[in-house]
PQR file with spaces between the fields and no chain letter, atoms N, CA, C, O and H, PARSE charges and radii, in Angstrom:
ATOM       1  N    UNK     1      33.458    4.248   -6.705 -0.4000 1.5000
ATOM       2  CA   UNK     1      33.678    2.834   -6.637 -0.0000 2.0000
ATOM       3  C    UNK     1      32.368    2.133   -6.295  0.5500 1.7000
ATOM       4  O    UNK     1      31.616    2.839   -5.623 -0.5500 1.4000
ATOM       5  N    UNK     2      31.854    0.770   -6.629 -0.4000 1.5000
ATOM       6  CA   UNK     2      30.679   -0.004   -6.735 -0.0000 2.0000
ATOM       7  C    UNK     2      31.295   -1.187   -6.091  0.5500 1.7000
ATOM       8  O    UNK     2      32.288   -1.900   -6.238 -0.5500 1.4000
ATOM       9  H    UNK     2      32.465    0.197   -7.175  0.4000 1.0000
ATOM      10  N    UNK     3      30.040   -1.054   -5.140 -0.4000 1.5000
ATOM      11  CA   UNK     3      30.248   -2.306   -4.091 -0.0000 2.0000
ATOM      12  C    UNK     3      29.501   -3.197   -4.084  0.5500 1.7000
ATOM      13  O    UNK     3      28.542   -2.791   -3.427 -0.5500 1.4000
ATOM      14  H    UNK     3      29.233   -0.475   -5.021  0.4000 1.0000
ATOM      15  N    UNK     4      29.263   -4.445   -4.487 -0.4000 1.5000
ATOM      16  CA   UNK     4      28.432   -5.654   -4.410 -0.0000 2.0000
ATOM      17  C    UNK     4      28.782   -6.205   -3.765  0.5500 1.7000
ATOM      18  O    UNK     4      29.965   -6.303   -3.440 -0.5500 1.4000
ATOM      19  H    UNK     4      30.041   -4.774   -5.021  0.4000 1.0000
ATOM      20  N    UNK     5      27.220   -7.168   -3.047 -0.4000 1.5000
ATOM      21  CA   UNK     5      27.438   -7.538   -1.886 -0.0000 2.0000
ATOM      22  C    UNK     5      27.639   -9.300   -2.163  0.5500 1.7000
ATOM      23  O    UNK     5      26.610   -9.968   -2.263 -0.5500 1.4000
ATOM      24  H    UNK     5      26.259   -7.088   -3.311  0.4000 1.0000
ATOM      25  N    UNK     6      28.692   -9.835   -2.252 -0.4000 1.5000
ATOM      26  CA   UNK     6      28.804  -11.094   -2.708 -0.0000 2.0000
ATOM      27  C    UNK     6      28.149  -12.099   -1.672  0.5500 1.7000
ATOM      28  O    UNK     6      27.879  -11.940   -0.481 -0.5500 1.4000
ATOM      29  H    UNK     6      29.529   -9.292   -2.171  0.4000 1.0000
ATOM      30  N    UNK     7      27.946  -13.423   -2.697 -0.4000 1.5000
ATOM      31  CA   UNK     7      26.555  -14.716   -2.024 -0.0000 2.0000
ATOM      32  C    UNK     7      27.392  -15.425   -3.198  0.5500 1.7000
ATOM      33  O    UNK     7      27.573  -15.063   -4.360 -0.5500 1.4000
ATOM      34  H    UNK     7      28.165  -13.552   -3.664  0.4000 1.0000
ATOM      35  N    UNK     8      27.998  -16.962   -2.252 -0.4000 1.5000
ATOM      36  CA   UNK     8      27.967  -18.046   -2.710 -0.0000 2.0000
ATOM      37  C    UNK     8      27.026  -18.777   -3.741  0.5500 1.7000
ATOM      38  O    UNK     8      25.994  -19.338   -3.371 -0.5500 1.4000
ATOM      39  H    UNK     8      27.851  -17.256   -1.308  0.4000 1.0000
ATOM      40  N    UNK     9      27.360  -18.746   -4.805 -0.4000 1.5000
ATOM      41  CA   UNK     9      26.348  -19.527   -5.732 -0.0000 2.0000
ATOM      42  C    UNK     9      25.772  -20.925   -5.430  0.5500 1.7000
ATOM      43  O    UNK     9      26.724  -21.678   -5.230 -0.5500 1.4000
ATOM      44  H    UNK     9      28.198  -18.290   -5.106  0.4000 1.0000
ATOM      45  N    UNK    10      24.579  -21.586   -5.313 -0.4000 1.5000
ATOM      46  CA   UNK    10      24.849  -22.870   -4.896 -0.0000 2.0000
ATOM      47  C    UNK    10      24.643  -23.470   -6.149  0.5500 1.7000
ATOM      48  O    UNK    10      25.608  -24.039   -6.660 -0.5500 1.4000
ATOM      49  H    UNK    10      23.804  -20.974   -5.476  0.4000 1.0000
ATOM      50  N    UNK    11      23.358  -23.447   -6.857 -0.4000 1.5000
ATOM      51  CA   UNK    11      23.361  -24.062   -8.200 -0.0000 2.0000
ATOM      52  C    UNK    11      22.879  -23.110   -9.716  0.5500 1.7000
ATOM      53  O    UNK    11      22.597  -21.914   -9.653 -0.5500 1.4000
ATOM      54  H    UNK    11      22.574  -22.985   -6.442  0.4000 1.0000
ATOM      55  N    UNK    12      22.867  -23.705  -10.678 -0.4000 1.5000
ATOM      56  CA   UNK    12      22.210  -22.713  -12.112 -0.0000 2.0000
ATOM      57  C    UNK    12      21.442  -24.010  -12.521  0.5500 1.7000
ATOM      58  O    UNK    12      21.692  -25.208  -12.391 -0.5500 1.4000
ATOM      59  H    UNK    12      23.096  -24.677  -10.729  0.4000 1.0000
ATOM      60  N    UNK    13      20.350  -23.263  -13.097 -0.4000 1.5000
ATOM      61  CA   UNK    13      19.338  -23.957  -13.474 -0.0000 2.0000
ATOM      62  C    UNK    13      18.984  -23.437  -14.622  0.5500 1.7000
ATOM      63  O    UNK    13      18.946  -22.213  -14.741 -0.5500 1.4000
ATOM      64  H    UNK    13      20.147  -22.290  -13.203  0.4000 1.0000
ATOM      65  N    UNK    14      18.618  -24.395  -15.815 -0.4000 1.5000
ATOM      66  CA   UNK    14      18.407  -23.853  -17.013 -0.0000 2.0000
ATOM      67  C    UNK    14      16.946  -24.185  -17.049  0.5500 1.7000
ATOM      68  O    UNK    14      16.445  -25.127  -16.434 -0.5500 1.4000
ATOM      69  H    UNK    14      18.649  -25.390  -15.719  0.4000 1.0000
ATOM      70  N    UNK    15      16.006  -22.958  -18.162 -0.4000 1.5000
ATOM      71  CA   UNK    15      14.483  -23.206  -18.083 -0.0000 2.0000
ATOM      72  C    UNK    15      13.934  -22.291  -19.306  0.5500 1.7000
ATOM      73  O    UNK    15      14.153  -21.084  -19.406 -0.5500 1.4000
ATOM      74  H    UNK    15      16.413  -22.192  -18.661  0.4000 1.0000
ATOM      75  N    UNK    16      13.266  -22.990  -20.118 -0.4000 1.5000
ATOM      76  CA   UNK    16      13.162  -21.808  -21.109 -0.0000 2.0000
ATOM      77  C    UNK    16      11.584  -21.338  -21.087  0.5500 1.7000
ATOM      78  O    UNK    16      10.691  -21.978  -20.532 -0.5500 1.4000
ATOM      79  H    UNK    16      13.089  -23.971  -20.037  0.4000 1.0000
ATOM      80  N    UNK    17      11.445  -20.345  -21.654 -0.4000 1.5000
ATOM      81  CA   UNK    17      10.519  -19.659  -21.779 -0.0000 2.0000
ATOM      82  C    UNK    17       9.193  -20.409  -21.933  0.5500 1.7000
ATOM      83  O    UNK    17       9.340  -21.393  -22.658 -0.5500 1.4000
ATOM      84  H    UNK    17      12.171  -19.825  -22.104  0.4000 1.0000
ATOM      85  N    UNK    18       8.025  -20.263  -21.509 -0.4000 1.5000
ATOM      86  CA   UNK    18       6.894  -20.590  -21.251 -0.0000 2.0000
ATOM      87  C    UNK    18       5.886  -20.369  -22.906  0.5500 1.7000
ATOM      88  O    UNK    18       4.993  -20.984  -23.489 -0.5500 1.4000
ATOM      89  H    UNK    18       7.905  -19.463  -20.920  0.4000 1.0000
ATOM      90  N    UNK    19       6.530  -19.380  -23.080 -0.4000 1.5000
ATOM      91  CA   UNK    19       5.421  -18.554  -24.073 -0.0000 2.0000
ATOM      92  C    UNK    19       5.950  -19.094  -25.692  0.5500 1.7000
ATOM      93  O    UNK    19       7.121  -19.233  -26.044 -0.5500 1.4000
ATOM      94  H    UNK    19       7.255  -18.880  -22.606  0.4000 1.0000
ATOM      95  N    UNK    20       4.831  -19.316  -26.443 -0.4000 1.5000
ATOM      96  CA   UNK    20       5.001  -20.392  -27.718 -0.0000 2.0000
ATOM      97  C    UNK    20       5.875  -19.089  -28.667  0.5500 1.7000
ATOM      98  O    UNK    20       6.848  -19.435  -29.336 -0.5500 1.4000
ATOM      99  H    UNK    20       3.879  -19.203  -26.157  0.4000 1.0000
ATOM     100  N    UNK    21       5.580  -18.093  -28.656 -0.4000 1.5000
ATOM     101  CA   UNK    21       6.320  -17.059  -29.388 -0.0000 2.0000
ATOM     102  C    UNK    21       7.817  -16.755  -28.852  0.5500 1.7000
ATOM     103  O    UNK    21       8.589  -15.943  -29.360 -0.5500 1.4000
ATOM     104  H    UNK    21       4.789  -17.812  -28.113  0.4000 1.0000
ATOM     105  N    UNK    22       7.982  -17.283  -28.122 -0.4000 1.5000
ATOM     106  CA   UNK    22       9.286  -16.816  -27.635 -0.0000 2.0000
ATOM     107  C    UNK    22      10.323  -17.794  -27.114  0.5500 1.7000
ATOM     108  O    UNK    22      11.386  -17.517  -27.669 -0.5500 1.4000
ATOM     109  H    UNK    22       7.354  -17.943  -27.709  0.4000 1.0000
ATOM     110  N    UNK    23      10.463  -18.767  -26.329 -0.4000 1.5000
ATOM     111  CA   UNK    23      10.863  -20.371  -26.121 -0.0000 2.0000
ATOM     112  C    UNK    23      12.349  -20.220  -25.878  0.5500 1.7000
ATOM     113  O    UNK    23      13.016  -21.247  -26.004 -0.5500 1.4000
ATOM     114  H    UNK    23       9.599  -18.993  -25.879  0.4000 1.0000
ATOM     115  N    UNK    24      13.205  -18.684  -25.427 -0.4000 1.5000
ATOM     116  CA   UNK    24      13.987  -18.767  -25.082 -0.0000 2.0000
ATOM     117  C    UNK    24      14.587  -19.196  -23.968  0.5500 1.7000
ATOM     118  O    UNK    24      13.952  -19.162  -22.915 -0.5500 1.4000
ATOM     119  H    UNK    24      12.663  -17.849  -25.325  0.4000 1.0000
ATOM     120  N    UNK    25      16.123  -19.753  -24.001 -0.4000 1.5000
ATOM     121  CA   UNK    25      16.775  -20.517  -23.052 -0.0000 2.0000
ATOM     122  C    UNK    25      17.173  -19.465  -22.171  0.5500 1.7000
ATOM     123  O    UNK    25      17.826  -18.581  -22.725 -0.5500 1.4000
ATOM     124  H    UNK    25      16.639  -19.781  -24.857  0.4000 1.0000
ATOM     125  N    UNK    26      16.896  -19.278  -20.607 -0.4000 1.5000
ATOM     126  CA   UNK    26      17.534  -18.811  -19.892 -0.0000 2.0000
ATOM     127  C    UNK    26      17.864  -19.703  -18.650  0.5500 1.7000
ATOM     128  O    UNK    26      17.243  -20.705  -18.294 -0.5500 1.4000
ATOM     129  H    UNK    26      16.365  -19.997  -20.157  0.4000 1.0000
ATOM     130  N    UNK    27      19.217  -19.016  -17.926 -0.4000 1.5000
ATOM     131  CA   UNK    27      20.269  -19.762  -17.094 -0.0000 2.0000
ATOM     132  C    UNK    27      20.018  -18.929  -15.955  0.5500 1.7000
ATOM     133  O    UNK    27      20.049  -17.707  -16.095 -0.5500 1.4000
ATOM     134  H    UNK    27      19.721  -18.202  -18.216  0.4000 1.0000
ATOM     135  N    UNK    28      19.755  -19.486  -14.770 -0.4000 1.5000
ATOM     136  CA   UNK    28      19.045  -19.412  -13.754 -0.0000 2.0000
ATOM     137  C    UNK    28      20.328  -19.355  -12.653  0.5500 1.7000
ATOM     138  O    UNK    28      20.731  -20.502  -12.459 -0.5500 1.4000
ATOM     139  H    UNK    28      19.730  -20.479  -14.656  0.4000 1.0000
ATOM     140  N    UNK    29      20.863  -18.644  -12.102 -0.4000 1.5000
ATOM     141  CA   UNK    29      22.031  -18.811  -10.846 -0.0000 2.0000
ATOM     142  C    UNK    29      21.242  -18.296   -9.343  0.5500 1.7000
ATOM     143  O    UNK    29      20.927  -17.160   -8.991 -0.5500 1.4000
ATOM     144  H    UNK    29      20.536  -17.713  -12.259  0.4000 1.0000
ATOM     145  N    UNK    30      21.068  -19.653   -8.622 -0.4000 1.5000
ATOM     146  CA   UNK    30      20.521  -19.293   -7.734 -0.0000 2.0000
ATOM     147  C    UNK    30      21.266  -19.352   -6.130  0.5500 1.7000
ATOM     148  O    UNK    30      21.672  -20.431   -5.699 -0.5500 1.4000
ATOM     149  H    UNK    30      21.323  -20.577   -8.908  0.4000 1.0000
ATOM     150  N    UNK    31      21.395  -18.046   -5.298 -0.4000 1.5000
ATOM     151  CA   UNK    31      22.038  -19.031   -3.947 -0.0000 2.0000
ATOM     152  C    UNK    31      21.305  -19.647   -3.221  0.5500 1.7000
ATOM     153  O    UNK    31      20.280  -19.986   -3.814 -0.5500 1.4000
ATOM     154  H    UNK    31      21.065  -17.169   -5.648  0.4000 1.0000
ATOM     155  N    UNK    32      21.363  -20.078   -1.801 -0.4000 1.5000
ATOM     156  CA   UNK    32      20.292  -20.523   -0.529 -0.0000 2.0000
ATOM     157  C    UNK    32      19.101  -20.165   -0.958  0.5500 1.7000
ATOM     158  O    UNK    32      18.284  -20.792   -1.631 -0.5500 1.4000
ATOM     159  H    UNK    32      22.195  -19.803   -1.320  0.4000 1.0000
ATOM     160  N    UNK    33      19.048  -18.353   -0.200 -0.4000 1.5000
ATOM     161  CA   UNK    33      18.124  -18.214    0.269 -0.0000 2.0000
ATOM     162  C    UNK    33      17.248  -17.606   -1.514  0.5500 1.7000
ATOM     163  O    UNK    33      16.029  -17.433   -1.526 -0.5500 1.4000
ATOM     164  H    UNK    33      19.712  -17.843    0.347  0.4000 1.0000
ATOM     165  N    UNK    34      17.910  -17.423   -2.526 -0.4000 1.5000
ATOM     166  CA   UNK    34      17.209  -17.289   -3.613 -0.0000 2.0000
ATOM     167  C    UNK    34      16.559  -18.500   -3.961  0.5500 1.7000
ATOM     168  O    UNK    34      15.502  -18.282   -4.554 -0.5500 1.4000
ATOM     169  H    UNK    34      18.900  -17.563   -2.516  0.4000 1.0000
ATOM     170  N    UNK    35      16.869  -19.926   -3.771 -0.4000 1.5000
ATOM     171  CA   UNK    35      16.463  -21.100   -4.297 -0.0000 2.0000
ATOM     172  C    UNK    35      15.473  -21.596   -3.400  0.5500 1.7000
ATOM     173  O    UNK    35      14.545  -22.208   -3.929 -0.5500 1.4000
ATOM     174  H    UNK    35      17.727  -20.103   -3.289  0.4000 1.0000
ATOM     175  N    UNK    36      15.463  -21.475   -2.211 -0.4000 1.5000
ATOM     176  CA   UNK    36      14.457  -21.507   -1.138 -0.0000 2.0000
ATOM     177  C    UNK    36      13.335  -21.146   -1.630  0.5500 1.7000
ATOM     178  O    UNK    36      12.411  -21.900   -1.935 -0.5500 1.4000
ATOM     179  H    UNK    36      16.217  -20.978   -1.782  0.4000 1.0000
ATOM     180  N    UNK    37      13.383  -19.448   -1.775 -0.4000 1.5000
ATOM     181  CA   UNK    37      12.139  -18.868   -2.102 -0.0000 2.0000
ATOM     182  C    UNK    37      11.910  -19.053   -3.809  0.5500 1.7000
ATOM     183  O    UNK    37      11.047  -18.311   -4.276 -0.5500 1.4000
ATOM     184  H    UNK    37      14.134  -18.836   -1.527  0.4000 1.0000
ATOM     185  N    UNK    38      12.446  -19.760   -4.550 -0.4000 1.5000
ATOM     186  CA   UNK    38      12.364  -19.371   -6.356 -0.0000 2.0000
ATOM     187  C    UNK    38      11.049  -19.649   -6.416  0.5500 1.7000
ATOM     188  O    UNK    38      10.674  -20.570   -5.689 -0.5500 1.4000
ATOM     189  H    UNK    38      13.147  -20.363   -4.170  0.4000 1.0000
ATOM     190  N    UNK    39      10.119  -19.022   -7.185 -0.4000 1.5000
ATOM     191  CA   UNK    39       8.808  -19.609   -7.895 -0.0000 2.0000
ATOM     192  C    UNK    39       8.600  -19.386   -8.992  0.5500 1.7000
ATOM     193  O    UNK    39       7.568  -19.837   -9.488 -0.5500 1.4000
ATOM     194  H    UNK    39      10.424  -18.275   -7.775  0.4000 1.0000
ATOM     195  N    UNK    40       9.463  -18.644   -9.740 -0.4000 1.5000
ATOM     196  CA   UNK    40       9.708  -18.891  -11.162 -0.0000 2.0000
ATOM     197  C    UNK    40      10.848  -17.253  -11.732  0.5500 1.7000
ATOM     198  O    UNK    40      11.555  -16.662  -10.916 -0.5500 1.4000
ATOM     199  H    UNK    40      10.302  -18.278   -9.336  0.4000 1.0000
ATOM     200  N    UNK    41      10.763  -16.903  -12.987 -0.4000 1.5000
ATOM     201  CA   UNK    41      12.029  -16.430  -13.192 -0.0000 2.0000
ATOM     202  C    UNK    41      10.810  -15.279  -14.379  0.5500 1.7000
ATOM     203  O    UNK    41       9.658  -15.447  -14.778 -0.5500 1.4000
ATOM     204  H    UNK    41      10.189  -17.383  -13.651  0.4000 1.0000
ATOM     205  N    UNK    42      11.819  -14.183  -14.575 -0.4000 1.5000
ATOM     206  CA   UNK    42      11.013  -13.005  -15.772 -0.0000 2.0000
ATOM     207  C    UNK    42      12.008  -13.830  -17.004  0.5500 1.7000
ATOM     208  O    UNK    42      13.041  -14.473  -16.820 -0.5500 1.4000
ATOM     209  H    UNK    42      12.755  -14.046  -14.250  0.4000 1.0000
ATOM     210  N    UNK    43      11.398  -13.590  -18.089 -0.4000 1.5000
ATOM     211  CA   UNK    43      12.691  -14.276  -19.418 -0.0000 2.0000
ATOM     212  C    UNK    43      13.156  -13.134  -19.554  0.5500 1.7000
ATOM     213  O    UNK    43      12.608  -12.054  -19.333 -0.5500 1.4000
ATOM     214  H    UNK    43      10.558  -13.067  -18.238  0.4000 1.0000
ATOM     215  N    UNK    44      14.667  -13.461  -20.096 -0.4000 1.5000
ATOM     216  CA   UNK    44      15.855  -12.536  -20.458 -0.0000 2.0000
ATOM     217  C    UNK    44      15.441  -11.758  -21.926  0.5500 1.7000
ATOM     218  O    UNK    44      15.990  -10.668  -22.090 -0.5500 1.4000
ATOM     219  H    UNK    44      15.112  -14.339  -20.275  0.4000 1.0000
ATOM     220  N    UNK    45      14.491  -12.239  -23.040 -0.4000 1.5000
ATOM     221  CA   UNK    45      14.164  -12.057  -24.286 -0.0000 2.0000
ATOM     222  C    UNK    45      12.890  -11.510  -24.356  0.5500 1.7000
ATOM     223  O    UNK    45      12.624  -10.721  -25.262 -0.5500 1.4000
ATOM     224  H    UNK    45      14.045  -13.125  -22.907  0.4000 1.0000
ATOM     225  N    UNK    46      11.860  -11.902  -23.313 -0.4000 1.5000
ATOM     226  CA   UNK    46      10.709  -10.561  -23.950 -0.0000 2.0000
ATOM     227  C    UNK    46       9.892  -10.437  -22.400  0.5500 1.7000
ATOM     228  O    UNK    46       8.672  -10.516  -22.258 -0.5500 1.4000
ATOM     229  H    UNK    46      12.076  -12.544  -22.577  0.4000 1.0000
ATOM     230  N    UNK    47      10.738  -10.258  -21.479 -0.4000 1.5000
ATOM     231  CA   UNK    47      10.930  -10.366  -19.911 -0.0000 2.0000
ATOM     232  C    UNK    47       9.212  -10.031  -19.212  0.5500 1.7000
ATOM     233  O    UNK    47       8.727   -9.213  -18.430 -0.5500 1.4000
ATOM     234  H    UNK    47      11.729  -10.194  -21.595  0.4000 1.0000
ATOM     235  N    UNK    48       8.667  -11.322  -20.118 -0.4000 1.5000
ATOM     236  CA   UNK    48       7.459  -12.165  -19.315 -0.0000 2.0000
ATOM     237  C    UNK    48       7.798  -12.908  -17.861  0.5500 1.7000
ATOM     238  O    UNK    48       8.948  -13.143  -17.490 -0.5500 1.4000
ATOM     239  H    UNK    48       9.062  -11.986  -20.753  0.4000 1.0000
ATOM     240  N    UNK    49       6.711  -13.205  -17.175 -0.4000 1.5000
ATOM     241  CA   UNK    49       7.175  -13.464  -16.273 -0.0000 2.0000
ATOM     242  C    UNK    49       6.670  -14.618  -16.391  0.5500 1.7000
ATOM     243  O    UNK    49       5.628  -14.641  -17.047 -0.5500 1.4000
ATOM     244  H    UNK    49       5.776  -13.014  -17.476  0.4000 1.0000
ATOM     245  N    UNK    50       7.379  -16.505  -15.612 -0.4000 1.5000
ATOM     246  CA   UNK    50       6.887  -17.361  -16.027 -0.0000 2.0000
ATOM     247  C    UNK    50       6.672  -18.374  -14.581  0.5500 1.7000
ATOM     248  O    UNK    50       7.732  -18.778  -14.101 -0.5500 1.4000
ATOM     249  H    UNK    50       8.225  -16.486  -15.080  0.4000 1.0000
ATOM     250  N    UNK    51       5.626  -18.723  -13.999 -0.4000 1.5000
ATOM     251  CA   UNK    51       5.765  -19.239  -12.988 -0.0000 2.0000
ATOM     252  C    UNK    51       6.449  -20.577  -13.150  0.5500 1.7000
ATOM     253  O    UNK    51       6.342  -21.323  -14.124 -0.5500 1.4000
ATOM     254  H    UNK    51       4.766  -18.394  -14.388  0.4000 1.0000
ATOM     255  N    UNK    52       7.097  -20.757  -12.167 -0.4000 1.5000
ATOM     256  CA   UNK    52       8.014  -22.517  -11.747 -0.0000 2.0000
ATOM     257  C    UNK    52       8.168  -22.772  -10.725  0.5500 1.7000
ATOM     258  O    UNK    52       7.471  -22.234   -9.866 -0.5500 1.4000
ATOM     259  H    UNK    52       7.184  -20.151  -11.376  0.4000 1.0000
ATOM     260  N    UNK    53       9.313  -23.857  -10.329 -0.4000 1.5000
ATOM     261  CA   UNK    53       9.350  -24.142   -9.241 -0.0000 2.0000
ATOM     262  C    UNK    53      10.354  -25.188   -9.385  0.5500 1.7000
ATOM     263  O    UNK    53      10.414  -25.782  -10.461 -0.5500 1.4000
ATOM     264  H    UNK    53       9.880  -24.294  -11.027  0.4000 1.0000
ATOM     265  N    UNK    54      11.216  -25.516   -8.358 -0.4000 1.5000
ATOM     266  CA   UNK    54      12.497  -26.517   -8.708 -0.0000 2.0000
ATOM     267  C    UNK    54      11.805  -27.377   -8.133  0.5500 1.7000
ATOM     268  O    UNK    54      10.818  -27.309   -7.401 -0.5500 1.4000
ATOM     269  H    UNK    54      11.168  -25.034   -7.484  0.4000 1.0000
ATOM     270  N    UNK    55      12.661  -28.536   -8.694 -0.4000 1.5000
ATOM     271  CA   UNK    55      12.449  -30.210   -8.736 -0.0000 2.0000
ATOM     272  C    UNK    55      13.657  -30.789   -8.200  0.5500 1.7000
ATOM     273  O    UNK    55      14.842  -30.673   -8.513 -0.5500 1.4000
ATOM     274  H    UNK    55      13.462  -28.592   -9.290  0.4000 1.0000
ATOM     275  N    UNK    56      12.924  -31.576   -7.129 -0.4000 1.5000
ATOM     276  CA   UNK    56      14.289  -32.277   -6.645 -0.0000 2.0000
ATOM     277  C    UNK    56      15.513  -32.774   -8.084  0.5500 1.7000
ATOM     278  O    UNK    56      16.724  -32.575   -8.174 -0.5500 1.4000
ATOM     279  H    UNK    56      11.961  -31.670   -6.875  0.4000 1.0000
ATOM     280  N    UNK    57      15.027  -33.119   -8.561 -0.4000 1.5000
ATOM     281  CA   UNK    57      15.945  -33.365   -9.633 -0.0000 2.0000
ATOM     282  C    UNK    57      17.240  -32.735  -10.683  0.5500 1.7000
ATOM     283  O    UNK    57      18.154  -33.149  -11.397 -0.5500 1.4000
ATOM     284  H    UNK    57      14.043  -33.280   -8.488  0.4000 1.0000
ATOM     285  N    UNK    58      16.402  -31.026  -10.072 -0.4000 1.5000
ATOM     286  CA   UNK    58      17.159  -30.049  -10.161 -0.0000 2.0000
ATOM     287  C    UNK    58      18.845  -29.609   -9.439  0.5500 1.7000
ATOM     288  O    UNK    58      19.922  -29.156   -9.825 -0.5500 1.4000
ATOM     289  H    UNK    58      15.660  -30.690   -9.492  0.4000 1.0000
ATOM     290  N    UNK    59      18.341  -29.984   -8.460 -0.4000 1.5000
ATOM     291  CA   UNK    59      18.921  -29.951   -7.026 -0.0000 2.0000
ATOM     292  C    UNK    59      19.793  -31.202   -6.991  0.5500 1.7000
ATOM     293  O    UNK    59      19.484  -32.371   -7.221 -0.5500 1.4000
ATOM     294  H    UNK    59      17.466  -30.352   -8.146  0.4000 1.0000
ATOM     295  N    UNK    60      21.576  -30.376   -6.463 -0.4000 1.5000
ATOM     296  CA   UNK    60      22.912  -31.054   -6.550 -0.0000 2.0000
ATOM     297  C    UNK    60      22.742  -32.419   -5.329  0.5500 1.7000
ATOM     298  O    UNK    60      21.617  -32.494   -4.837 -0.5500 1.4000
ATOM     299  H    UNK    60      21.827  -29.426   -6.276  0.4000 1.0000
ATOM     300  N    UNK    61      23.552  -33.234   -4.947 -0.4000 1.5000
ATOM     301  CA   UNK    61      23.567  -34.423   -4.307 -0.0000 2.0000
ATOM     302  C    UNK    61      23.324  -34.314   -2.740  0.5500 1.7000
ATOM     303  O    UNK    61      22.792  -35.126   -1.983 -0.5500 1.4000
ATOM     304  H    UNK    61      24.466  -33.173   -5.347  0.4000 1.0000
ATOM     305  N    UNK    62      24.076  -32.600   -2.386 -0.4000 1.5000
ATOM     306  CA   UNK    62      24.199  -32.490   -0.964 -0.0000 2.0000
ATOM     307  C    UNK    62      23.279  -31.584   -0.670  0.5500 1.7000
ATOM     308  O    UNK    62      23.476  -30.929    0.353 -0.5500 1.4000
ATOM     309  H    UNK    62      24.508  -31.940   -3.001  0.4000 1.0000
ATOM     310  N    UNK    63      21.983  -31.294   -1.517 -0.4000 1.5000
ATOM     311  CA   UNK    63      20.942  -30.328   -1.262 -0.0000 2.0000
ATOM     312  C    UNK    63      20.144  -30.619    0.450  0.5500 1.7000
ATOM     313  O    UNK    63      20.132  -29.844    1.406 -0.5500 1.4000
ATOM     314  H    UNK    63      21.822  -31.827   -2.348  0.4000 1.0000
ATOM     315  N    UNK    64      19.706  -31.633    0.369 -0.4000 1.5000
ATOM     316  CA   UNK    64      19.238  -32.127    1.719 -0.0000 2.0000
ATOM     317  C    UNK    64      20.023  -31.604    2.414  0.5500 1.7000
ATOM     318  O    UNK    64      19.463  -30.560    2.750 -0.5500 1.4000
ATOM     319  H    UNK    64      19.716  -32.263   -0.407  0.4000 1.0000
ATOM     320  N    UNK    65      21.386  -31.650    3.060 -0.4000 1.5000
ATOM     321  CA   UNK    65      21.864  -30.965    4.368 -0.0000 2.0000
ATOM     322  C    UNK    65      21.679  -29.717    4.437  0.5500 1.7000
ATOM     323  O    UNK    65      21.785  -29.154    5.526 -0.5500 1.4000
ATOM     324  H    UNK    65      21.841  -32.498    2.787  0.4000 1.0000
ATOM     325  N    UNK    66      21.346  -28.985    3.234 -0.4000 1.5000
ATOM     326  CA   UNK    66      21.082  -27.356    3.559 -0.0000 2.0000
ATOM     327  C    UNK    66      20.035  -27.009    3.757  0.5500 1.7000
ATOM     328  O    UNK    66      19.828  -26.136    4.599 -0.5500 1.4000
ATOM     329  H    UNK    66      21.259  -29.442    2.349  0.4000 1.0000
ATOM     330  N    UNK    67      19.149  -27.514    3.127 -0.4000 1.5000
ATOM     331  CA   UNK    67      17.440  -27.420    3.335 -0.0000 2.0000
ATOM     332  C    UNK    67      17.067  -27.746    5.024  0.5500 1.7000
ATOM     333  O    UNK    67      17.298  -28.654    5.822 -0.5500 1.4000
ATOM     334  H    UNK    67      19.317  -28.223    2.442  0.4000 1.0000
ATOM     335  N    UNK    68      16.005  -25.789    5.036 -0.4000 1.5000
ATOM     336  CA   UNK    68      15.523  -26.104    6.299 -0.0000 2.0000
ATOM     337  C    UNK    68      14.409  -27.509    6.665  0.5500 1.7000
ATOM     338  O    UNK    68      14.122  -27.787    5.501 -0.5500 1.4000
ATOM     339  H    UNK    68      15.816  -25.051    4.388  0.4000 1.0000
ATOM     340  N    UNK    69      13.769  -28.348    7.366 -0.4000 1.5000
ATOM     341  CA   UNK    69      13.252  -29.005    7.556 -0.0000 2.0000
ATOM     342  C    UNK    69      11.711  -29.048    7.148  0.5500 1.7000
ATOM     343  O    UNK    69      11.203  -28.321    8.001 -0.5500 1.4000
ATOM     344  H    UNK    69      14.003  -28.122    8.311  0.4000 1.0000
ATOM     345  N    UNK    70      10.879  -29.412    6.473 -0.4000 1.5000
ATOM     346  CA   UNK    70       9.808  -29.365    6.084 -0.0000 2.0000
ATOM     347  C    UNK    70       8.784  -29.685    7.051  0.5500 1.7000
ATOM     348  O    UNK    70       8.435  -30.853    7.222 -0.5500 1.4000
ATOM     349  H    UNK    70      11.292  -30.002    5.780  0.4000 1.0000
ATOM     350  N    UNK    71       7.890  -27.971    8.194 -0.4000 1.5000
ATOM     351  CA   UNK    71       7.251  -28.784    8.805 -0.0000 2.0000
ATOM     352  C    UNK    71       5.693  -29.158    8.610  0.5500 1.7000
ATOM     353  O    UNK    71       5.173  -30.021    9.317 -0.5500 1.4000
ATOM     354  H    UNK    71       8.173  -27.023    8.055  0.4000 1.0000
């Protein structure tokens, strides 16, 4: 039997590929402490790695109450 260790999803973020040969769409499910630390994602299609970074804009309405404090 296979045991995973379940984490509340908080948001998915869509972002496609960086690289002009390749420009695939991948879907990003991130929780807390994955979205905290994100700085970018490997692609699902020729699993380059692509630096990023979320944008407030990214980020659902009640993001502020979860976010630790910026010091």
């Amino acid at each position: 039997m296979f045991k995973f260790p379940r984490q509340v999803l908080l948001i998915e973020i869509e972002r496609h590929c960086e690289f002009p040969d390749c420009g695939a769409r991948n879907r990003i499910g991130l929780t807390k402490p994955k979205a905290i630390e994100y700085r970018g994602f490997e692609c699902i299609q020729c699993e380059r790695w692509n630096d990023d970074g979320l944008h407030y804009a990214d980020m659902p309405d009640w993001w502020d109450e979860i976010m630790p404090p910026i010091n």
